[in-house]
N, C-alpha and C positions, 0 to 999 in steps of 0.2 A: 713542360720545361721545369729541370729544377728549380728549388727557392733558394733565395741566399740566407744561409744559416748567418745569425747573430752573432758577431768576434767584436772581441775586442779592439777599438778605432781602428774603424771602418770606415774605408772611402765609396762614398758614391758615386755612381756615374750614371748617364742619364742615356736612352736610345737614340737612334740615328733617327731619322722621321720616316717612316713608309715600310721599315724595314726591323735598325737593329732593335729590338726587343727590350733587352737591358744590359749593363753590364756594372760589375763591383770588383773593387779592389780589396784587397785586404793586407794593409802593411806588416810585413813579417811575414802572412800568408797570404798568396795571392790566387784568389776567386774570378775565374769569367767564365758569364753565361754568354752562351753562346750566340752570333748574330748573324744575317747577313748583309750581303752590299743592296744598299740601294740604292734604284734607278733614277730618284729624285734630287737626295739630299745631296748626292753626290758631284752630280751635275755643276762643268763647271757654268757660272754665272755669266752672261752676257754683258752686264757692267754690273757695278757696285750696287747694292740695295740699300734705300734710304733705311737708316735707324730712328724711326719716329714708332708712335701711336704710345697711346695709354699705359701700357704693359709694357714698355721699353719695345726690345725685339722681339715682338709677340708672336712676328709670322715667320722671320728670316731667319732658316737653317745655320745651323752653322757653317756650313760649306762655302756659304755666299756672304759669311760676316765676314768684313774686311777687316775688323780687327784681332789681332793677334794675340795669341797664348801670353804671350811676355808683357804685350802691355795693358792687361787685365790689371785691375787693382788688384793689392796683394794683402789677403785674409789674414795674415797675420799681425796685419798694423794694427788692429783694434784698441783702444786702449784700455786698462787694467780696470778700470770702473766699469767696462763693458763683462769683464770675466766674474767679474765679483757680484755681476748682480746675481747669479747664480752659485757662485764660489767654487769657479772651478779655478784651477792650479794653472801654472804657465802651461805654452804651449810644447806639446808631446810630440809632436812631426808638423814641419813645411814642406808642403809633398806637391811639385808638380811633375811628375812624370808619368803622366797620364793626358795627354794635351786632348781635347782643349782649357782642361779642367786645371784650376789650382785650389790648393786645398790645404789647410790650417786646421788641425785639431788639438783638442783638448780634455783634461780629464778632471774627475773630482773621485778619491778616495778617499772613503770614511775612518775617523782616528780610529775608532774602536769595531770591536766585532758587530756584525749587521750593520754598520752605516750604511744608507744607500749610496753604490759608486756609480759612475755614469759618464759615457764619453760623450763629447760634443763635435761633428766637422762645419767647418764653416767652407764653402766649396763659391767657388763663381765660374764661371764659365763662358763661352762664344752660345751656346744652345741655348735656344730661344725659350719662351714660358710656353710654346708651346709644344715643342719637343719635351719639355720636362714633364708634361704631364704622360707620357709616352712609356715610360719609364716601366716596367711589368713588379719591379720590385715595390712598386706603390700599390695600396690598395686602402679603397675608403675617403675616395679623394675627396673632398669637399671644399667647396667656395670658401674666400673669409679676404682677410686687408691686412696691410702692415701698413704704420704710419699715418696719414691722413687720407688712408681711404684707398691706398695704390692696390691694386689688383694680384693677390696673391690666392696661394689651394696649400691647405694640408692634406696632408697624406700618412697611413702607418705603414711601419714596414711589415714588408711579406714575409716571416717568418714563424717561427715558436715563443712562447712567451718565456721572457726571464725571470726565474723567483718571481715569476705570479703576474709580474708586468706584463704591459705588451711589447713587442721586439724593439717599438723606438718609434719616433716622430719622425715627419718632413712639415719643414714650412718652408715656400717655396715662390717666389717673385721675380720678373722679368725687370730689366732695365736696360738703358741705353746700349749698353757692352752684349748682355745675352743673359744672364739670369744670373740669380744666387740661391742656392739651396742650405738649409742650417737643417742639420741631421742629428737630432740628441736619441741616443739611446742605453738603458739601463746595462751597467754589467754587474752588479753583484747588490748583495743585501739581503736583509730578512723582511723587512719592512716593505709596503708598498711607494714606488713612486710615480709624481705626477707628471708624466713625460709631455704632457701637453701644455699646462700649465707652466714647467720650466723652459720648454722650446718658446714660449710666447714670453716670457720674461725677458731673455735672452734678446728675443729679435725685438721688443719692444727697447730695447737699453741701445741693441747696435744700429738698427735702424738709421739714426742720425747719422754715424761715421762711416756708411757706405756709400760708395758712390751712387747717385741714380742713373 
């Protein structure tokens, strides 16, 4: 299966359960890997599935979330104390047209030559945390928390490194609604950046103004 080469804000997208593999958007350019239907996820519901347990909607597809694209909180209410804790700039696209997903990103470009630049998406979704880990463009996933202890996995991106970096972060956590993914990844510089360190900055600062 190909990889998803590293561009410039870049949207995430996360797999079907049983089936689609991955898929990625690329605003301006648009990238998809290829998927199929699944026999599962697709399935319509018989009633409505409770949204409970720990990890929000830990187990329930998105097919069977009853709630809807539009009334997802929307990624780009954040407020400006959340951007700054990293100093990225306003936001560069409010992009839902990609359902189930909505998606708000961001950049930071450096005044001078070699500053480190670096886009951020903040994504939420109907797919569950555990459809997100499903995702093929993830690799290196590992356990960890946001907040007091909620059930979250980072993850790098499956690609090539940039100037020396690696292709980008995912940190990544279920809630009530279906998940949120914050996806920072390097695009230019001479210098090394710390795309872990900044993706946990970030989600430690927004954390609070997201819905659970």
């Amino acid at each position: 299966m190909a990889k998803v080469t590293p561009m410039r804000t870049r949207l995430r997208t996360v797999a079907r359960a049983g089936a689609c593999t991955a898929a990625a958007a690329v605003i301006g350019t648009a990238a998809l890997i290829g998927c199929s239907t699944s026999t599962t996820d697709d399935a319509s519901p018989t009633s409505a599935p409770p949204i409970t347990g720990p990890e929000g909607t830990a187990t329930v597809p998105a097919s069977q979330n009853p709630i809807q694209q539009a009334e997802l909180w929307n990624p780009c209410s954040l407020p400006k104390e959340v951007r700054d804790s990293i100093q990225l700039g306003d936001r560069t696209r409010n992009d839902d047209s990609i359902p189930p997903w909505r998606t708000c990103s961001y950049g930071r470009s450096g005044q001078h030559v070699g500053d480190p630049s670096y886009g951020l998406n903040v994504q939420v979704s109907t797919y569950s945390f555990a459809q997100a880990k499903q995702n093929d463009a993830y690799i290196n996933i590992r356990s960890t928390t946001v907040g007091a202890g909620h059930p979250a996995f980072m993850a790098d991106d499956d690609g090539e490194p940039i100037g020396g970096n690696k292709p980008g972060i995912n940190i990544v956590w279920g809630t009530s609604y279906g998940s949120v993914s914050i996806n920072l990844f390097p695009e230019g510089g001479t210098g090394p950046i710390d795309v872990d360190g900044l993706a946990r900055t970030f989600v430690d600062s927004a954390y609070p103004h997201i819905p659970k």
